[in-house]
C-alpha positions in Angstrom: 0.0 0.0 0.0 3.0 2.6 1.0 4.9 2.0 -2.2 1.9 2.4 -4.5 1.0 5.7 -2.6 4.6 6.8 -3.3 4.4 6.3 -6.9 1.1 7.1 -7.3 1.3 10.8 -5.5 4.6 11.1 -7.4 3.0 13.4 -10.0 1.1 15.6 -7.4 4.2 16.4 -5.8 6.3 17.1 -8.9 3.0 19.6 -9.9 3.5 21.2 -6.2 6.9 21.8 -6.7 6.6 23.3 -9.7 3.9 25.6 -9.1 5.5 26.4 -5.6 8.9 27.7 -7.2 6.7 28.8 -10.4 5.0 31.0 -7.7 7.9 32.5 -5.9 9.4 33.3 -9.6 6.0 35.1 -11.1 4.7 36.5 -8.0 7.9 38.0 -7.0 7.9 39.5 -10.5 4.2 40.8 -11.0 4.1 42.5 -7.5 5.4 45.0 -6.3 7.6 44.3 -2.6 4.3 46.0 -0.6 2.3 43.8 -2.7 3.6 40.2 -2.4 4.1 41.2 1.4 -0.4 41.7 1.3 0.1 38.0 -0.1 1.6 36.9 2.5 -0.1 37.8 5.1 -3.6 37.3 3.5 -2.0 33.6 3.4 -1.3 33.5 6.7 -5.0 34.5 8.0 -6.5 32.3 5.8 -4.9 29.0 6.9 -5.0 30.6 10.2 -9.2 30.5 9.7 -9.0 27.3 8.3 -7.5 25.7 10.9 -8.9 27.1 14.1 -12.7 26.5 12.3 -12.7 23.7 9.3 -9.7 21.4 10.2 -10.7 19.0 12.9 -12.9 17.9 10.1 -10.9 17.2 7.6 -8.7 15.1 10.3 -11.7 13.2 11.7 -12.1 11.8 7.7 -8.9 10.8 7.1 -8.9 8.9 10.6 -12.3 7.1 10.6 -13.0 6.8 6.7 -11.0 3.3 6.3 -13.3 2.0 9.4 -16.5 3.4 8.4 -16.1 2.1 5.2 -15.4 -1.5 6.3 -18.1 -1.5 8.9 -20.6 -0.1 6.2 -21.3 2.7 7.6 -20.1 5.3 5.3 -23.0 6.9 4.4 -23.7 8.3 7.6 -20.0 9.0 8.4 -20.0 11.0 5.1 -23.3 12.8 5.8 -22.2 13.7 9.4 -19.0 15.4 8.1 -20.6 16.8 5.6 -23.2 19.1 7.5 -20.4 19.6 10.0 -18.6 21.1 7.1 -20.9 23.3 6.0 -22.3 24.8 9.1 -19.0 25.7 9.6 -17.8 26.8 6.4 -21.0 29.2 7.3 -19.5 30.5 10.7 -16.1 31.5 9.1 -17.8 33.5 6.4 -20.6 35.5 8.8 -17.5 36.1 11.2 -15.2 37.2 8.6 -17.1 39.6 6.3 -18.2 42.0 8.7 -14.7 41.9 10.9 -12.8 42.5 7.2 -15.0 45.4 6.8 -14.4 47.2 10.1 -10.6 46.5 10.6 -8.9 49.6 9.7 -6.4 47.6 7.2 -5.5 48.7 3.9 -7.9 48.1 1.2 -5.8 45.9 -0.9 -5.0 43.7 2.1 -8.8 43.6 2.5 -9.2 42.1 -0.8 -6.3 39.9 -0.5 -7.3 38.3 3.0 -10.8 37.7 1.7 -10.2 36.4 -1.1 -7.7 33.8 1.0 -10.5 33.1 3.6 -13.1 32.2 1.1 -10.7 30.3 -1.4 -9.2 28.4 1.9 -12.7 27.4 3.3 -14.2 26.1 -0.4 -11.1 24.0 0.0 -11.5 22.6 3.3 -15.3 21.3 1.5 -13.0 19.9 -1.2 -10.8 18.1 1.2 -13.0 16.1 2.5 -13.5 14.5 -1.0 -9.9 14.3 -1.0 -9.4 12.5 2.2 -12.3 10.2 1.7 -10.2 9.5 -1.5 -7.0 9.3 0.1 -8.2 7.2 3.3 -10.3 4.3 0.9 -7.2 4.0 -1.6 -8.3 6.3 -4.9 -5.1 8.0 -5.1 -6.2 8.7 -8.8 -8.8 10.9 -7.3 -7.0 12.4 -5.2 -4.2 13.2 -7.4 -6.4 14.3 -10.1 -7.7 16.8 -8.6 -4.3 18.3 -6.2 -3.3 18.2 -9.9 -5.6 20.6 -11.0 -6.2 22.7 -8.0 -2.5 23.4 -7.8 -1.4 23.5 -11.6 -4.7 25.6 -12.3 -4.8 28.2 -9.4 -1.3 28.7 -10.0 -2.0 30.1 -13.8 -5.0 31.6 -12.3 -3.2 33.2 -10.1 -0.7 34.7 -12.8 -3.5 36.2 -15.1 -5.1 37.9 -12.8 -1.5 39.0 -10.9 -1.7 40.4 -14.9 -4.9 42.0 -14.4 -3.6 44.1 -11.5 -5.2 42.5 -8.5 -2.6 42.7 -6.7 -1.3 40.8 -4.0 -5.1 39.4 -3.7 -4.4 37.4 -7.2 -2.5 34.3 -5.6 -5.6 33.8 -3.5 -8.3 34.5 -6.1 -6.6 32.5 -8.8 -6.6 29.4 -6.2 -10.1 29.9 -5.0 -11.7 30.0 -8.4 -9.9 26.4 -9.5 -11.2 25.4 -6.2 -14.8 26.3 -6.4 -14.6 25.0 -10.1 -13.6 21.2 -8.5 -15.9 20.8 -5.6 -19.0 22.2 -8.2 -17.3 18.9 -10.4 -17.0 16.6 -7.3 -19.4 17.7 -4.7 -22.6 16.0 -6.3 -21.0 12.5 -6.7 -19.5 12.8 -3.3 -23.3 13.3 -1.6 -24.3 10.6 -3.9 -21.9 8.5 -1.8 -23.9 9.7 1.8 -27.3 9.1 0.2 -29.2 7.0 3.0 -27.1 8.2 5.5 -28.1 10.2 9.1 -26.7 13.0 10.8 -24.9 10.5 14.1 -25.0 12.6 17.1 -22.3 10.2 18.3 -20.3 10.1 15.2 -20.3 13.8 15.8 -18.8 13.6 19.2 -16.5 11.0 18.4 -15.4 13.2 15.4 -14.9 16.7 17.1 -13.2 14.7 20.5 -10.5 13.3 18.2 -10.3 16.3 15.4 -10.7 19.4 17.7 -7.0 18.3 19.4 -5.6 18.0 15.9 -6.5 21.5 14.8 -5.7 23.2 18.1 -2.5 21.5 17.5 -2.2 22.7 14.2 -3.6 26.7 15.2 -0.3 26.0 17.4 1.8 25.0 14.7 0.7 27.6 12.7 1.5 30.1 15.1 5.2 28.8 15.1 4.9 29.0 11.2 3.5 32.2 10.3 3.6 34.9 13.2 6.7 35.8 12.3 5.4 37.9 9.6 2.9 39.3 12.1 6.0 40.9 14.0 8.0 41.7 10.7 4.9 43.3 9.8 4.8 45.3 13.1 8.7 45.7 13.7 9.7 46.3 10.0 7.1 46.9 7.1 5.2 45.0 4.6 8.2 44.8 2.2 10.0 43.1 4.4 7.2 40.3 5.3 7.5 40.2 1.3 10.7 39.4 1.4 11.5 36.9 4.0 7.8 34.7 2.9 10.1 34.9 -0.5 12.8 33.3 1.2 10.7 31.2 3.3 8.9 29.3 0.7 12.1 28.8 -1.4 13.5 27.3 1.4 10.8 25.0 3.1 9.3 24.0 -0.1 11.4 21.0 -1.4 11.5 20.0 2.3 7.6 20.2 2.5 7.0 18.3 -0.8 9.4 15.6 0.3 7.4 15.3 3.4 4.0 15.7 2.2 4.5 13.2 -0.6 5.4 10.4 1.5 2.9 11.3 4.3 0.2 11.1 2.0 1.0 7.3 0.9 2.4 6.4 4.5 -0.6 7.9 6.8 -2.8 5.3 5.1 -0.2 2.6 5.3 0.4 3.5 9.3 -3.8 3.5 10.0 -4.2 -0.1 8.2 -0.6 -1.7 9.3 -1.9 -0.9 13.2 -5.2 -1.7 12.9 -5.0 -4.8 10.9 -1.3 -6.3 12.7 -1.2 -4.1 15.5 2.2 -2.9 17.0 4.9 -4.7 15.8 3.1 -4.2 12.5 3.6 -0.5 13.0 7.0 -0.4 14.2 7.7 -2.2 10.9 5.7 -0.3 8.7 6.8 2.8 10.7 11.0 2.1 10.2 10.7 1.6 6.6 9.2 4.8 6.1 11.6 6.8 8.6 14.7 5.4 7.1 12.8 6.6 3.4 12.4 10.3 5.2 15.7 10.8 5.9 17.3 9.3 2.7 15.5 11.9 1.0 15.3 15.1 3.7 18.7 15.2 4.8 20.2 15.6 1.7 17.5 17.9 0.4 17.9 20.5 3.7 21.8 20.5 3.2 21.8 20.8 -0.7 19.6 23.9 -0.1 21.8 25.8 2.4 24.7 24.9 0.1 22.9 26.2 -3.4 20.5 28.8 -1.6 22.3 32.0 -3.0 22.3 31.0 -7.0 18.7 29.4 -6.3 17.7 32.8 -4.6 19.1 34.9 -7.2 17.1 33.2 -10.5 14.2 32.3 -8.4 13.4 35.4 -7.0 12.4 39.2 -8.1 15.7 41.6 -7.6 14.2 44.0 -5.7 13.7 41.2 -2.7 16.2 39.0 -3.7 19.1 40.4 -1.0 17.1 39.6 2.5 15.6 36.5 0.5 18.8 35.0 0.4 19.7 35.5 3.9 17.5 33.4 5.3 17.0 30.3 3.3 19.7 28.3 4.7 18.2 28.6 8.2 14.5 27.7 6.5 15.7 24.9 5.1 16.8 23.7 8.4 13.8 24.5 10.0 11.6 23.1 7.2 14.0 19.5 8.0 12.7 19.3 11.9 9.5 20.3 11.0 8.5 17.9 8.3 10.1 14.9 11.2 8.0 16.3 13.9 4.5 16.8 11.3 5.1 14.0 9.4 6.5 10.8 11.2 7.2 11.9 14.9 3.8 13.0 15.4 2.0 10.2 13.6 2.2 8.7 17.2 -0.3 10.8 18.4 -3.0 10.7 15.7 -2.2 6.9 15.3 -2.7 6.5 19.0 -6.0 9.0 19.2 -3.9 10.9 21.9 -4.5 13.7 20.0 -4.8 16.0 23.4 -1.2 15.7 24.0 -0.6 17.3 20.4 -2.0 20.8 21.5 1.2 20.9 24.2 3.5 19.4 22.0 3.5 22.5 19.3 2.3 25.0 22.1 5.9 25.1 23.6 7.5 25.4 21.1 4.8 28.4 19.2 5.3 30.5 22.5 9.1 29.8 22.2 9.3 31.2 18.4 7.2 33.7 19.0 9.1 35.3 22.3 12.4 34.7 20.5 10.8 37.1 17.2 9.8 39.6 19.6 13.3 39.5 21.4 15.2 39.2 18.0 13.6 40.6 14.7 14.1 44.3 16.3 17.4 44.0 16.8 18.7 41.6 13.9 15.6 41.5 11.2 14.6 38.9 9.5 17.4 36.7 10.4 16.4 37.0 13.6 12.6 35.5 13.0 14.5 32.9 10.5 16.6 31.5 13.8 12.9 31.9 16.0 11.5 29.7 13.6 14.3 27.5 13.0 14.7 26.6 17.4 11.2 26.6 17.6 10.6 23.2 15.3 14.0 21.9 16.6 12.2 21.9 20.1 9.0 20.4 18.4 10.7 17.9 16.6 12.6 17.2 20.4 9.0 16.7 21.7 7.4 14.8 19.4 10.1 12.7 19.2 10.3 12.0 23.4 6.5 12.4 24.2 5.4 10.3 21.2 6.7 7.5 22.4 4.2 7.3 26.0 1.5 6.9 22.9 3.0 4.6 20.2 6.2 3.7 19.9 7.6 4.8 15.8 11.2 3.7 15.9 14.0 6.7 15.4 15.8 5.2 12.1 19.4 6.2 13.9 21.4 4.2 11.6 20.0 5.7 8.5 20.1 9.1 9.9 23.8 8.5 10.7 24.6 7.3 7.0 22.7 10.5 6.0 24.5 12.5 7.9 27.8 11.3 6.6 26.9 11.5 3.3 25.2 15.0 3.6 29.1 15.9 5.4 30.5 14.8 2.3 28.5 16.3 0.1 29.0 19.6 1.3 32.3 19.6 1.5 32.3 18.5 -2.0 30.4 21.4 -2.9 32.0 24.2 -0.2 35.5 23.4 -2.9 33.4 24.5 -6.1 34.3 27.9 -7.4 31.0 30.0 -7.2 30.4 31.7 -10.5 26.5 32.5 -9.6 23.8 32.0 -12.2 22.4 28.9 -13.4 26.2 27.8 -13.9 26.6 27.5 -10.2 23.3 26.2 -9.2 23.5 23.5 -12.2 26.8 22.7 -11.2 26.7 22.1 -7.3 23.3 20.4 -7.4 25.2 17.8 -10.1 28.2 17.4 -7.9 25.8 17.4 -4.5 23.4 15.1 -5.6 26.5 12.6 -7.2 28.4 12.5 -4.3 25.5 12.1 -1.9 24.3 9.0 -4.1 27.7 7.3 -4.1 28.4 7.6 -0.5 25.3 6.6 -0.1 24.9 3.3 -2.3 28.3 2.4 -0.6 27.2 2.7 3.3 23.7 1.0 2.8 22.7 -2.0 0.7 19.3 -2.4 1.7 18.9 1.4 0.0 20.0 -0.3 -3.3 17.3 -3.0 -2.1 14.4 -0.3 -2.1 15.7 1.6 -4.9 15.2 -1.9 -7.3 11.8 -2.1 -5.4 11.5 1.8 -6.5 12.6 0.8 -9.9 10.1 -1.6 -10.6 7.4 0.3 -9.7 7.9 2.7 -12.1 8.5 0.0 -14.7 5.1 -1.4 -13.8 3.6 2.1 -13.8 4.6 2.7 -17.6 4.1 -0.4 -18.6 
């Protein structure tokens, strides 16, 4: 089941890629500093509202859809979530509109953060199509439509950057591909809860296990985004532009990576527990930390060693000098991040312990954030760059440590070692390059980085060259 999610979610994650860097070079481009700063924080507010309102229902799917589905009972699961949904999907838009309209803000950030809120909670509808795909195997589905949601908005997104929207266009441009799908998918999906009831008790089982998961994630959020809150406050809107520039160049492979293999492993995790229990888990579980790190560690280092040529073609001139300063540090951050989301964490949600989530990311939210307020006054946006980067460190540290009074997930030390070593080599392979800039330098480095990382690699481990022939035919069965 893991290796078929990993080849089959391949192509989403290649189209996220794509249209996350695409982003950072068009956006960076069409707006102006002041304007791709309004982006940012419209961003922020809107996953912000998504989470805090829409999220715990989105979790409750993923979690409970393979069961409901064998027990037969997925028609009323499905209806249940699906009034849930909209009732609140309701709430965020009474609550919003009017508080947008008093809030003394300027009127382009208006447009920007409504257009985020609205776009953000027709998505949080959509995913729960996509998680009911995701959770009963269709990763077709699924892909088909992150395809097109992401692809799509994206070029939305850049005509109407065109149009002079502004720093609302990234938002608009996503929304519209967004409504577009769940007016496609929304009728078949009721189809599937015709016959079903609205289950008190499903409710309450739903909201006890989801509401954790989203005050965790309000939490993590916090940690992610309120340092452009204080740049905002302590610095200007330009700057916010600037370091979210940064930012997403740097955490973006790293959240791909991630992502991808969390969408076919999260599955794999919920059916390897509940159908072989433990030791099934701690299997499943190693296979896909020892994957993680094969792919992470390398990625985080190769980005700190390539981030000044990457910054400098990815990103608009007039942002590109503070973008650059902080990417390295992102890219660390984005490493001990993705561990902590991604496998460390899985302990919790596997375990339905979700309460102990909400402390987990807490500490380490209030730590960022009192770290930016001590630090992006004084040293700018380095400053929120370290906040962010000690602040997952310390969630990754407590994930790691508290996860393990839930479910035990095995720490893959030997493969993080052999990563290590190789990721050593590697940059010192690459530190020794002459740095010409450009694409020369960026072409160059990544070749050398990703050739020396291999071969250290494929010498330290033979049961990588095991999965990679496992990989291999995969993708041979895949074409043929």
């Amino acid at each position: 089941m893991f290796w078929r999610g990993v080849m089959g979610y391949l192509p989403v994650q290649i189209v996220q890629a794509l249209a996350g860097f695409g982003a950072v070079i068009a956006f960076t481009r069409l707006l102006t500093p002041e304007a791709y700063g309004h982006f940012a924080l419209a961003y922020s507010v809107a996953a912000l509202s998504q989470t805090i309102f829409l999220t715990w229902n989105e979790a409750a799917t993923a979690r409970f859809t393979a069961a409901e589905t064998a027990g037969g009972g997925l028609a009323t699961h499905l209806r249940t979530l699906h009034r849930a949904m909209w009732i609140m999907v309701a709430v965020v838009l009474t609550l919003g509109a009017p508080l947008l309209l008093v809030l003394p803000l300027d009127p382009n950030l208006k447009l920007a953060v409504g257009a985020g809120v609205l776009a953000f909670a027709l998505k949080s509808a959509l995913r729960l199509v996509m998680e009911r795909m995701r959770a009963t195997g269709d990763v077709r589905g699924f892909a088909t439509i992150d395809i097109v949601i992401t692809g799509g908005g994206f070029l939305a997104g850049m005509a109407l950057a065109l149009a002079g929207w502004g720093g609302a266009a990234p938002m608009a441009g996503y929304g519209v591909l967004v409504a577009a799908c769940l007016a496609w998918f929304w009728p078949r999906e009721m189809r599937r809860a015709r016959g079903g009831g609205i289950d008190p008790e499903r409710l309450r089982r739903n909201i006890g296990y989801g509401l954790p998961v989203a005050l965790a994630l309000v939490a993590s959020l916090a940690l992610a985004t309120a340092d452009r809150f204080l740049i905002a406050t302590f610095l200007d809107e330009a700057s916010v532009g600037a370091y979210h520039a940064g930012y997403s160049v740097g955490n973006r492979l790293l959240d791909v990576l991630f992502v991808w293999l969390s969408l076919a492993g999260g599955p794999a995790l919920v059916a390897a527990l509940e159908r072989g229990g433990p030791e099934a888990l701690t299997r499943a579980a190693r296979e896909q930390g020892e994957l993680l790190i094969w792919l992470t560690l390398p990625a985080a280092t190769g980005l700190a060693l390539v981030s000044e040529p990457l910054i400098g073609i990815l990103v608009g001139e007039e942002l590109r000098t503070q973008a650059a300063s902080v990417t390295p540090l992102i890219a660390m951050a984005a490493f001990f991040a993705g561990l902590h989301t991604h496998y460390f964490g899985q302990a919790f949600t596997l375990g339905r312990r979700t309460g102990l989530l909400v402390g987990v990311m807490t500490a380490p939210a209030l730590l960022s954030i009192g770290l930016n307020v001590l630090l992006v006054p004084r040293f700018g946006l380095i400053g929120a760059a370290w906040a962010t980067t000690v602040g997952y460190a310390l969630g990754a540290l407590l994930s790691a440590t508290l996860g393990r009074t839930v479910l035990i997930l095995p720490v893959p030390w030997t493969a993080l070692a052999r990563a290590g070593l190789a990721s050593g080599v590697m940059a010192a392979c690459v530190a020794a390059l002459p740095s010409p800039g450009g694409w020369l330098e960026l072409l160059g480095k990544a070749a050398v980085g990703a050739a020396t990382y291999a071969a250290v690699m494929l010498l330290l481990d033979a049961h990588l060259r095991e999965r990679l022939g496992r990989l291999r035919s995969g993708l041979r069965a895949r074409t043929a």
